[in-house]
N, C-alpha and C positions, 0 to 999 in steps of 0.2 A: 154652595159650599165650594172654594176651592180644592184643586186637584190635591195642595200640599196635604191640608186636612183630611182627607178621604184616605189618601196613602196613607196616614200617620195612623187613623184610625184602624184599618185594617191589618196593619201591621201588629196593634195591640190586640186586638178581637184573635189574631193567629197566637200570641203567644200564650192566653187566655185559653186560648184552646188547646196548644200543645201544655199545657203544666195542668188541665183536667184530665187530659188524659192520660198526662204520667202519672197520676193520682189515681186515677184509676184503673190502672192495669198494672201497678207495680206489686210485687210479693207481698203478704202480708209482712212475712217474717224474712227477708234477704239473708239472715245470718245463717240460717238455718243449710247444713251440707247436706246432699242427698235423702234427701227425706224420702218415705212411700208415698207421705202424703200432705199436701200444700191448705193451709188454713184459706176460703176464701172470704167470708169473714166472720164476724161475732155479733149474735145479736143476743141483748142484753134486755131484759125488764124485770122491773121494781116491784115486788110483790110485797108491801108492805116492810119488815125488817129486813130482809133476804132477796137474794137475785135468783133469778132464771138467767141460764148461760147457755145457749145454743149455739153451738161450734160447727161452722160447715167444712167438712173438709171432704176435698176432691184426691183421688187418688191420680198417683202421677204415672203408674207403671197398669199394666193390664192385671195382674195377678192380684193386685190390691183390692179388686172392686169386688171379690166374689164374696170375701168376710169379711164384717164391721172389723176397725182397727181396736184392738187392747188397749186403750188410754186411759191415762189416771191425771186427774190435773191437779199440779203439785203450788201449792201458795206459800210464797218464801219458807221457811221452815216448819210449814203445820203436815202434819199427816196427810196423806195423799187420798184424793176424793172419788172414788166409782161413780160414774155417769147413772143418774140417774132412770136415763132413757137413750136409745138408741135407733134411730131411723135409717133407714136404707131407702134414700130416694134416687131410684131406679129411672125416673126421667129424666134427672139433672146429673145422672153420675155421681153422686156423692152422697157419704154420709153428714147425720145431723147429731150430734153428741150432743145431751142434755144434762147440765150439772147444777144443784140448788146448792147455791152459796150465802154464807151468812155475813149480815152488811161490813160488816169488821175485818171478815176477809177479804173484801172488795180493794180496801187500803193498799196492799201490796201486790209486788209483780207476782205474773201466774203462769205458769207452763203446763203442756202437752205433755206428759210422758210416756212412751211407748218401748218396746223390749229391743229395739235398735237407736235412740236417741231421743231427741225430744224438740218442739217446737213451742218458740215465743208467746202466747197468748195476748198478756197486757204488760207492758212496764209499769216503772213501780209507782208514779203520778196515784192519787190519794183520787179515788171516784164517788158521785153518788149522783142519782137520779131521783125526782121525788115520784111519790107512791102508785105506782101505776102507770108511769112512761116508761118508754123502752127507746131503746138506739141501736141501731146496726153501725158497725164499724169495720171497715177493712185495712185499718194500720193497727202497729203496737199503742200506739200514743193516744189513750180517750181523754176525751176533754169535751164533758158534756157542754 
């Protein structure tokens, strides 16, 4: 192989590398100002009509980590949803917020609400997975 080719290559394999990992280390939510606490990401599965929505969030301040945060996740204009479970995983720092959503809700964008502001979840991109997959995500934008 010439020298030209080797450089040329390597120089793509580096920027392959810097754009996975601005992928993967950027904010879920950038918009989001002062938050207590930062989405790291959303894992999702299909349980026949309905999702499972498990929200990991890392608390970004010390005071945050002693009590699960109050969130309610809001679907464009529908009534606001209580978690239906709440974890406190104590090795990783952070809580896991568990919400059952029904597939129709799935269609539109969805937010965090908490009693000081609120954090992006999913944009409004139309979703679905079939029956019994699941995906993890750490952007707004799913596209299974």
């Amino acid at each position: 192989m010439s020298r030209k080719i080797l450089t040329s290559l390597l120089v793509f394999l580096s920027l392959v590398c810097a754009f996975s990992a601005w992928q993967w280390w950027r904010p879920y939510d950038p918009s989001a100002t002062n938050p207590a606490y930062g989405i790291e990401q959303v894992s999702v599965l299909n349980d026949h009509s309905f999702y499972w929505l498990s929200i990991y969030l890392k608390p970004l301040g010390e005071n945050s980590l002693q009590f699960p945060p109050k969130a309610k996740l809001a679907i464009e204009n529908n009534h606001l949803l209580e978690p239906a479970d709440v974890f406190h995983d104590t090795k990783n720092r952070r809580f896991i917020l568990k919400y059952w959503v029904d597939e129709h809700q799935m269609q539109y964008a969805s937010h965090l609400v908490f009693s000081d502001g609120m954090l992006r979840v999913k944009n409004e991109n139309a979703f679905s997975l079939p029956s019994g997959q699941s995906r993890i995500f750490r952007q707004l934008s799913w596209n299974p």
